[in-house]
Backbone as numpy.savetxt, mean C-alpha at the origin, in Angstrom:
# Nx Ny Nz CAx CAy CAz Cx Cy Cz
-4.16 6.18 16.87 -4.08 6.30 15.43 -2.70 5.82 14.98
-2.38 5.32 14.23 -1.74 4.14 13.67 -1.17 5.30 12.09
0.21 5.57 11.96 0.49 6.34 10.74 1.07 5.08 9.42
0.78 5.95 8.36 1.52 5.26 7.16 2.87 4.84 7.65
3.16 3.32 6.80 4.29 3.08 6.51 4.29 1.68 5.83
5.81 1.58 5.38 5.46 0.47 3.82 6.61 -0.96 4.67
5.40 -2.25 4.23 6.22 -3.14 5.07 6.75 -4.00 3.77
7.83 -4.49 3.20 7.66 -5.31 2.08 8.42 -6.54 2.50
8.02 -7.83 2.05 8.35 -9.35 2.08 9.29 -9.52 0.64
10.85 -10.23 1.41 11.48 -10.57 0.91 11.49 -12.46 0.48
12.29 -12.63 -0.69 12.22 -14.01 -1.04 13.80 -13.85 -1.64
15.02 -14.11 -1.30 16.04 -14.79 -2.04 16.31 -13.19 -2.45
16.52 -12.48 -1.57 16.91 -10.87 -2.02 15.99 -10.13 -2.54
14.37 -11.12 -3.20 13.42 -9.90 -4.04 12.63 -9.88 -3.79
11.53 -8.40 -3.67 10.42 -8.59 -3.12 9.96 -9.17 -3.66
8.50 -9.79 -3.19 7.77 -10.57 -3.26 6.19 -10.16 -2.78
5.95 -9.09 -2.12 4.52 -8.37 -1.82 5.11 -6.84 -0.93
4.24 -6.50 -0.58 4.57 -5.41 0.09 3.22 -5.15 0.24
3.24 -4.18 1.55 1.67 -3.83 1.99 2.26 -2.28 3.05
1.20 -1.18 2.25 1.47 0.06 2.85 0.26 0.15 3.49
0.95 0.47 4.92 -0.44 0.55 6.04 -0.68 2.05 5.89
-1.77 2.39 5.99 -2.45 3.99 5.31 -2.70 4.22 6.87
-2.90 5.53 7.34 -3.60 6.04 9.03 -4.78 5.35 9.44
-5.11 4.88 10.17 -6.27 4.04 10.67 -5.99 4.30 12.48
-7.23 3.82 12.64 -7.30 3.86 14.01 -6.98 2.30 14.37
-6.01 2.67 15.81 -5.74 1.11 16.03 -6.38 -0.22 16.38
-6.05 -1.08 15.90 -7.07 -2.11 15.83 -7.87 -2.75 14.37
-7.70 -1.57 13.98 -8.72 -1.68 12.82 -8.44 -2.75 11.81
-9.33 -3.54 11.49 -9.10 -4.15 10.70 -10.24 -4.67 9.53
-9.56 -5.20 8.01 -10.31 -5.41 7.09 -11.36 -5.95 7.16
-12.42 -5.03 6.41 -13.71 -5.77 6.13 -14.57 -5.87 4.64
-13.01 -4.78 3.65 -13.36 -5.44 2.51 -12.46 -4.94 1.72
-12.27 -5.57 0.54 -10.95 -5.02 -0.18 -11.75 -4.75 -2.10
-11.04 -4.21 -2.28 -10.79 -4.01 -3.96 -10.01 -4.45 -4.64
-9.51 -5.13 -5.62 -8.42 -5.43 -6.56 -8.50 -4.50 -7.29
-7.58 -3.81 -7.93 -7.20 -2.88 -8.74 -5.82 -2.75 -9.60
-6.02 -2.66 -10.42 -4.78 -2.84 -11.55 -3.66 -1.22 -11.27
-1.95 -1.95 -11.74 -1.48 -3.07 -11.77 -1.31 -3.62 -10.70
-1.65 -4.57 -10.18 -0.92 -5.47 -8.78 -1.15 -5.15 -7.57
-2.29 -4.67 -7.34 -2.50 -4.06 -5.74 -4.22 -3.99 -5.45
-4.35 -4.11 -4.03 -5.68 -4.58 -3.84 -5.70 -3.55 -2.70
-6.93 -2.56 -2.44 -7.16 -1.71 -1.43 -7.87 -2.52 -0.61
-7.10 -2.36 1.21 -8.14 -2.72 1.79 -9.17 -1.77 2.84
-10.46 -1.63 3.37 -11.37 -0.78 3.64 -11.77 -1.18 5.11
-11.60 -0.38 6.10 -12.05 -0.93 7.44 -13.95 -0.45 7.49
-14.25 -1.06 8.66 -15.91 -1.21 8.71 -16.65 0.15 8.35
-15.56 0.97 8.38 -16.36 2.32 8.56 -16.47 3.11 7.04
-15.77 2.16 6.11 -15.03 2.47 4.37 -14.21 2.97 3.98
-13.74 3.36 5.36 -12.19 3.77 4.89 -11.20 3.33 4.72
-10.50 3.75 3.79 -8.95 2.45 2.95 -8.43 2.42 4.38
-7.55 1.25 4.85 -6.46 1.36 5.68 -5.52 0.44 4.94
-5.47 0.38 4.33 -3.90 -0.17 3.66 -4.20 -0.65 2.13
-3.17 -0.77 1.53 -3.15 -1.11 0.07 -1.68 -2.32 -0.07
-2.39 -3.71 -0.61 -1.68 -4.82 -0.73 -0.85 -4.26 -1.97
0.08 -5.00 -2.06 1.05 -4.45 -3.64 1.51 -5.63 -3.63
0.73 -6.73 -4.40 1.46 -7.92 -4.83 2.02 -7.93 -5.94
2.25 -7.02 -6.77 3.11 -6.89 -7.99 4.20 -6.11 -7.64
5.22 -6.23 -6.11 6.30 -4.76 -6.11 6.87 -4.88 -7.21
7.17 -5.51 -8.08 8.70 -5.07 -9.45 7.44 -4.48 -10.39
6.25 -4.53 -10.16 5.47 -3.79 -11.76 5.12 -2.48 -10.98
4.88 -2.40 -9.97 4.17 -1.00 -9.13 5.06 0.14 -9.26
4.64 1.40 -9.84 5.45 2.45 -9.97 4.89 3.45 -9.27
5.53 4.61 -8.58 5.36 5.55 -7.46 4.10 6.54 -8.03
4.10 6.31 -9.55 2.90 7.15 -10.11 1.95 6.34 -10.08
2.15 4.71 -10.50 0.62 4.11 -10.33 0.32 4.26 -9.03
0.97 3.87 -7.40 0.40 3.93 -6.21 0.18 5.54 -6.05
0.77 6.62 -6.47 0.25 8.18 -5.94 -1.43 8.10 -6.93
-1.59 7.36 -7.78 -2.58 8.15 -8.23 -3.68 7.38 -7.53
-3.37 5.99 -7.12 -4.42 5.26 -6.46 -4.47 6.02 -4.88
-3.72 6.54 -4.51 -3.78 7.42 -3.19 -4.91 8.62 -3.24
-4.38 9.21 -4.75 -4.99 10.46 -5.48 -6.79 9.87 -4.91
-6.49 9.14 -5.38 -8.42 8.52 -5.87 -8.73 8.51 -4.51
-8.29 8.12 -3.81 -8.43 7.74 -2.45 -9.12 9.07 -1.32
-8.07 10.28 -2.06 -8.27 11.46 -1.09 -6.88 11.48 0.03
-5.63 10.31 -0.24 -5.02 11.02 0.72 -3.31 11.39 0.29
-2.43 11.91 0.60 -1.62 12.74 0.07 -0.34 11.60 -0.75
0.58 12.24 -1.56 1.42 11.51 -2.35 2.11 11.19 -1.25
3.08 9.75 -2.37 4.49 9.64 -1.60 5.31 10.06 -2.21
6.95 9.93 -1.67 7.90 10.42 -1.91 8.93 9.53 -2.41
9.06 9.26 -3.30 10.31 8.42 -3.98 11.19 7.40 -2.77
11.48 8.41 -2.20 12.18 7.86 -0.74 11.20 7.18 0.18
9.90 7.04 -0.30 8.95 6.54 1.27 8.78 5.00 0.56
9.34 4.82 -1.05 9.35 3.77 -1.87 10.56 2.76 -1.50
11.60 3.58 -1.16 12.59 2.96 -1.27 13.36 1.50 -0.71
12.36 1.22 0.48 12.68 -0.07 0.67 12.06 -1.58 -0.34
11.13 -0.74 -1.15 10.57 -1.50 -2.39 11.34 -1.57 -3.32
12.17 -0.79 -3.66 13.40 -0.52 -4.47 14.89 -1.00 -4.36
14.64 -1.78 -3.02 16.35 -1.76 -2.47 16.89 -2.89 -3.28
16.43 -4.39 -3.51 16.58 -5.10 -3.71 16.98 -5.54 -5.54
């Protein structure tokens, strides 16, 4: 099993995407995604469960829009600080 954590892509000091890998079992990989407003696309392994959420908007994404898309989801908030490498730049 494979835990959360947030990977984000830099360009010239600014992000540019970011993708938070959600708990999944290892290996797992996409077999279908959602777009969902603002700027982020859920993706769903074979079995329908989210394992990660794309964030191609990091400068519009705020810690309340991704907690509540978590909310929907069923799995627990983040923490300001679990943001922060989305923030550094």
């Amino acid at each position: 099993m494979k835990d959360l954590y947030l990977e984000v892509t830099f360009r010239r000091g600014r992000p540019i995407a970011a993708y938070l890998y959600l708990p999944r079992r290892t290996g797992e990989k996409s077999s279908r995604t959602l777009k969902i407003e603002p700027g982020m696309v859920i993706d769903f392994g074979p079995s329908g469960n989210p394992i990660g959420i794309e964030i191609t908007a990091p400068t519009k994404v705020t810690l309340v829009d991704l907690n509540g898309v978590l909310s929907k989801l069923g799995l627990s908030p983040l923490k300001e600080s679990e943001l922060a490498p989305l923030r550094a730049a």
